[in-house]
C-alpha positions as CSV (number, residue, x, y, z in Angstrom):
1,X,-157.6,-96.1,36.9
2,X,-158.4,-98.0,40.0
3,X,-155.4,-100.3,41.5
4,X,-157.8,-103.1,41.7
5,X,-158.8,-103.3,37.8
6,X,-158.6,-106.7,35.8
7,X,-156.0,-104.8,33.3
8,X,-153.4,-104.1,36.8
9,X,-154.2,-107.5,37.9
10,X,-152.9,-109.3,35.0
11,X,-149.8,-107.2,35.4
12,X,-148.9,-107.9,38.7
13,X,-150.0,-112.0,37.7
14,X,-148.2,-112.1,35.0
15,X,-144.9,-109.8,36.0
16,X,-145.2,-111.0,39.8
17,X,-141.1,-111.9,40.6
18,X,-141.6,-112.5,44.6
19,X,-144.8,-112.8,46.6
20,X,-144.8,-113.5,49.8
21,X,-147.0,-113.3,53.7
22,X,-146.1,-110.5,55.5
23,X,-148.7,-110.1,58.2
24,X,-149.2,-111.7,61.1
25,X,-148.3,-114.8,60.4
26,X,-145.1,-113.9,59.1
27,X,-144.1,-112.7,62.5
28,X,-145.7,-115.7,64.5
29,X,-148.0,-113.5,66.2
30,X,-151.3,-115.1,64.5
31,X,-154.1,-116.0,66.7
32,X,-155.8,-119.2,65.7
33,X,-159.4,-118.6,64.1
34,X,-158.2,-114.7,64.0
35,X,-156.4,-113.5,61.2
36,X,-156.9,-112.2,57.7
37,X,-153.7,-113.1,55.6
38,X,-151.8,-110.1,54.4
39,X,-149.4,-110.4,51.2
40,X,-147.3,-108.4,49.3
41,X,-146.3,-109.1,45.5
42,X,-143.4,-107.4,43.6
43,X,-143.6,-106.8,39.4
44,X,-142.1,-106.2,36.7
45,X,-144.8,-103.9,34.7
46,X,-144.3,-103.6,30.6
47,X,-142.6,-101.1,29.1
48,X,-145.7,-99.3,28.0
49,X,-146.1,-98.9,31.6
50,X,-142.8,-97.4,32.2
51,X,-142.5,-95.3,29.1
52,X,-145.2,-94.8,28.2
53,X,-148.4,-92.2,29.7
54,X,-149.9,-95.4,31.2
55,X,-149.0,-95.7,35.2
56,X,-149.2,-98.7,37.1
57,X,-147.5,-98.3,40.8
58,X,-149.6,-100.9,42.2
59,X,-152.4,-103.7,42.3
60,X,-154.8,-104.0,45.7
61,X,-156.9,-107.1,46.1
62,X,-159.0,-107.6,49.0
63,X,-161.7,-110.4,49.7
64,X,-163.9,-108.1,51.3
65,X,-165.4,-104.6,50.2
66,X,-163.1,-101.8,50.3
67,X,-163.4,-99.7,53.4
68,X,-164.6,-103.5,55.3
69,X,-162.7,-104.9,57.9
70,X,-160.8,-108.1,57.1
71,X,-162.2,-111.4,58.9
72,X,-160.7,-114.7,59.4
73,X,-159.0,-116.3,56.5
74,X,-159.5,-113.3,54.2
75,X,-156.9,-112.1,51.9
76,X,-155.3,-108.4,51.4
77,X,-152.6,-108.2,48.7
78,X,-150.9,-105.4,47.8
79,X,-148.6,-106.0,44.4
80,X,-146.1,-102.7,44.0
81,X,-144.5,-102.1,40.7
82,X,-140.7,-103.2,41.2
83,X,-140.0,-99.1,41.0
84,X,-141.7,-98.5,43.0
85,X,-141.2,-101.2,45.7
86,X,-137.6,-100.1,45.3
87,X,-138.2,-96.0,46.2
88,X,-139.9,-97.3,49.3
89,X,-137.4,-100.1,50.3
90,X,-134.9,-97.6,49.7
91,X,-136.8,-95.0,52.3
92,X,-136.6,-97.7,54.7
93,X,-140.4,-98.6,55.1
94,X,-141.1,-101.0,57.8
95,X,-143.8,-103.2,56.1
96,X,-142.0,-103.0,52.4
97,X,-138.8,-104.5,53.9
98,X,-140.1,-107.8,54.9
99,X,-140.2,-109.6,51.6
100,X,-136.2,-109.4,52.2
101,X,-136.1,-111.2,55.2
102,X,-139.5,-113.5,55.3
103,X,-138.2,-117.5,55.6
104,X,-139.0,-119.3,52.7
105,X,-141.8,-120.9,53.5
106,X,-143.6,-118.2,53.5
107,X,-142.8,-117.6,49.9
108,X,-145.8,-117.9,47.5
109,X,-143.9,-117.3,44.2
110,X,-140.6,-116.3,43.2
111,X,-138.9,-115.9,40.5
112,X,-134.6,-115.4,39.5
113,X,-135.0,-111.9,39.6
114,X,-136.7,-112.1,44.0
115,X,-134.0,-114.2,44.5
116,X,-131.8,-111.4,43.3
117,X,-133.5,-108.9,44.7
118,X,-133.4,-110.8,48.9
119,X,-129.3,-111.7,48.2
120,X,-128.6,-107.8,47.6
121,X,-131.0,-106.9,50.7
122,X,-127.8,-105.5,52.5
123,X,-127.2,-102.6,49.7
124,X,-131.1,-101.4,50.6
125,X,-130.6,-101.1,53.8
126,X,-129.5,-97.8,55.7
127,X,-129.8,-95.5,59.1
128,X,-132.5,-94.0,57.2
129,X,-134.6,-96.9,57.9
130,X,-134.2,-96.9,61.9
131,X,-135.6,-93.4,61.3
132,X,-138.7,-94.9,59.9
133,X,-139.3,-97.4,62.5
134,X,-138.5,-94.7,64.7
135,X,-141.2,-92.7,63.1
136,X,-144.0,-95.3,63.0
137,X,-143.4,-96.2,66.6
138,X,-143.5,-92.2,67.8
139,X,-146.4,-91.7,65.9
140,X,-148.5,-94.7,67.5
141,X,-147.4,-94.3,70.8
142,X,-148.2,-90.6,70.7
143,X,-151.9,-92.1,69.4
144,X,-152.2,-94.9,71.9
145,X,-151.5,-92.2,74.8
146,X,-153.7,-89.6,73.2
147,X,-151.4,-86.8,72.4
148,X,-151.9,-87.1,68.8
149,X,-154.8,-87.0,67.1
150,X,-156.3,-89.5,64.8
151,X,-158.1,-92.4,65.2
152,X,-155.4,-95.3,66.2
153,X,-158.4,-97.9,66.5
154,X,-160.9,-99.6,64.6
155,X,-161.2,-102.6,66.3
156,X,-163.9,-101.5,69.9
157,X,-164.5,-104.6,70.8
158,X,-161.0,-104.6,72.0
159,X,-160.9,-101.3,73.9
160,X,-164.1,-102.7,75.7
161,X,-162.6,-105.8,76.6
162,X,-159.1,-104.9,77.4
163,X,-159.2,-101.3,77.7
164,X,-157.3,-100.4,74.9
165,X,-156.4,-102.0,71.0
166,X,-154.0,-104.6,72.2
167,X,-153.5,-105.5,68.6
168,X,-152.6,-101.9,68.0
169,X,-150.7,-101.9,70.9
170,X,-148.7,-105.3,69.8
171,X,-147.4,-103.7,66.9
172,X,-146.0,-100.6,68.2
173,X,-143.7,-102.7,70.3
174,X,-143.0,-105.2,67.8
175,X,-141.8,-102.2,65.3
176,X,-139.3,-101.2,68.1
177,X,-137.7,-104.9,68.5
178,X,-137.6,-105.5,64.9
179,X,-135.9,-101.8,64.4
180,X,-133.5,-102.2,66.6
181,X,-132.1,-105.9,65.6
182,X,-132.4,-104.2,62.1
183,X,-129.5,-101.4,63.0
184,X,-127.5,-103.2,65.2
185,X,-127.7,-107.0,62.8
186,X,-129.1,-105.5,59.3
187,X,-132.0,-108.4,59.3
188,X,-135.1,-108.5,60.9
189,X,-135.7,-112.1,61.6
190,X,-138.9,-113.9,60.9
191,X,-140.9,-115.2,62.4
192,X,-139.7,-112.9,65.4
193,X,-137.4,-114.9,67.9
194,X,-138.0,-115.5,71.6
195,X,-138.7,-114.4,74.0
196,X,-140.1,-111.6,72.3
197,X,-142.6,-113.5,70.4
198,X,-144.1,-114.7,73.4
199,X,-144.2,-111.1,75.3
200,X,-145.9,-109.6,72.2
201,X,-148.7,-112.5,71.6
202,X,-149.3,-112.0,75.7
203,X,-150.1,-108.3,74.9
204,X,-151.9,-108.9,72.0
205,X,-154.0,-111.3,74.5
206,X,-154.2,-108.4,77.1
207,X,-152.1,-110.3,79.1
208,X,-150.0,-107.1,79.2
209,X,-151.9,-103.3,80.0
210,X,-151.4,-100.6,78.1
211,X,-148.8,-99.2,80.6
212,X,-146.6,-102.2,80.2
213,X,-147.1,-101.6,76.6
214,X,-146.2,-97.9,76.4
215,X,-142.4,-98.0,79.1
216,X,-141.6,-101.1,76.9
217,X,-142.0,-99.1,74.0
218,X,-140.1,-96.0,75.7
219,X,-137.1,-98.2,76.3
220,X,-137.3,-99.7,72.2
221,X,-137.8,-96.1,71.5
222,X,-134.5,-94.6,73.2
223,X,-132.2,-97.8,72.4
224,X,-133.7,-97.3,68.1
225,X,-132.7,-93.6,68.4
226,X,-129.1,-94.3,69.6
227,X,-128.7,-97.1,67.1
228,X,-129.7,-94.1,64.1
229,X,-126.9,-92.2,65.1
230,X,-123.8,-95.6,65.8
231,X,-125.2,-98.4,63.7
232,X,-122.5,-100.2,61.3
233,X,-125.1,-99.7,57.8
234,X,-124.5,-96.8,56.3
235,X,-126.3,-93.3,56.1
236,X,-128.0,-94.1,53.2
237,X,-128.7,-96.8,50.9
238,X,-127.0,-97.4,47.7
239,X,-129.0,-95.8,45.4
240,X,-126.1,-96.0,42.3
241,X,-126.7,-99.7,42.7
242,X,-130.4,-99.8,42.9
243,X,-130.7,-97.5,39.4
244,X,-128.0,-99.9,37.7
245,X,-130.1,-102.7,38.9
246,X,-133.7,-101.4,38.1
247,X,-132.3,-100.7,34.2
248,X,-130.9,-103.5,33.9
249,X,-133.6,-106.1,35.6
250,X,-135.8,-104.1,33.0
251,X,-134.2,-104.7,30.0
252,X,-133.5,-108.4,30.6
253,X,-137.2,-109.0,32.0
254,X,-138.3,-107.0,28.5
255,X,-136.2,-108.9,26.6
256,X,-137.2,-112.4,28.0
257,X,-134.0,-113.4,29.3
């Protein structure tokens, strides 16, 4: 079943218990006429989706054409079951944190069970996530330097004006600031503070070159590793809470409490 069918989309409408902006403009880094909006939903699916042979992980709805590159003002929203939200929060992905820590106007919906969910952020939280951000910042410097292979850009008209993707660039740095205040504070604040805000919007204007771009992300990358190893969250999350939670959150959501 594709994740962009009318019968996943009234799921995620009608089980949706936080939505929220979590691109650009969530981290103040939006250039004016520029950006697409990117938001991700969280649901609660029915139980014939949990128990029974029918999946439902996630709903994708895009504006444009799949495989077409978002424009100005276009929307991209990802809705993840709340099971799945969880395993990946858990893992410590970069993007599916946010929705923790985005201020509240940049809320769409929420419901008593998001609230919940961004007050017990702390117990989701782990070394394990530094690891990730460490990960995601290896793997596109290695790109933007050409070591690794894959294609790190789709965006040629700004390698031909700057050089290189700036915009890729921009968020290879930005994942090393936001991983580091994340081990050494357990937040990532939004929209991100100065006067990194106004270093990474300069790069994302090539007012920056690639060089700058790659030692600042060298120095992000050696303090994040250090921080895996000494920062005050734990190991790992707390899974025996997140189960307890996810049965329970069921069962009252079922229920209509």
């Amino acid at each position: 079943m594709k994740h962009s069918s009318p019968e996943f989309a009234r799921i995620a409408r009608r089980g949706t218990v936080l939505r929220c902006q979590v691109g650009s403009g969530a981290h103040g880094l939006a250039l004016t006429g520029r950006n697409d909006r990117d938001e991700m939903g969280i649901c609660v699916e029915p139980p014939e989706y949990v128990v029974g042979l029918r999946p439902f992980e996630q709903y994708i709805h895009r504006t444009r054409p799949e495989h077409t590159r978002s424009g100005p003002d276009d929307l991209d929203l990802t809705v993840y079951s709340l099971r799945k939200w969880t395993r990946l929060a858990l893992d410590g992905n970069p993007t599916v944190l946010l929705p923790l820590f985005v201020p509240r106007d940049e809320i769409v919906a929420i419901t008593s069970v998001g609230h919940d969910l961004r007050a017990n952020a702390r117990r989701l939280l782990s070394r394990r996530a530094g690891l990730r951000f460490l990960g995601y910042l290896r793997a596109q410097r290695d790109r933007l330097e050409g070591v690794r292979g894959g294609r790190h850009t789709n965006r040629p008209e700004l390698v031909d004006r700057y050089g290189f993707d700036t915009k890729y660039a921009y968020h290879m740095v930005r994942l090393g600031i936001q991983g580091v205040e994340l081990m050494e504070t357990g937040r990532i604040t939004l929209p991100v503070p100065e006067p990194e805000r106004t270093w990474l919007l300069e790069l994302r204007r090539g007012e920056h070159s690639r060089d700058e771009a790659l030692a600042r992300a060298g120095e992000l990358e050696q303090r994040l590793a250090a921080l895996c190893r000494s920062s005050d969250l734990p190991e790992e999350p707390d899974h025996a809470w997140a189960d307890r939670w996810l049965v329970e959150t069921y069962q009252r959501a079922w229920a209509g409490l």
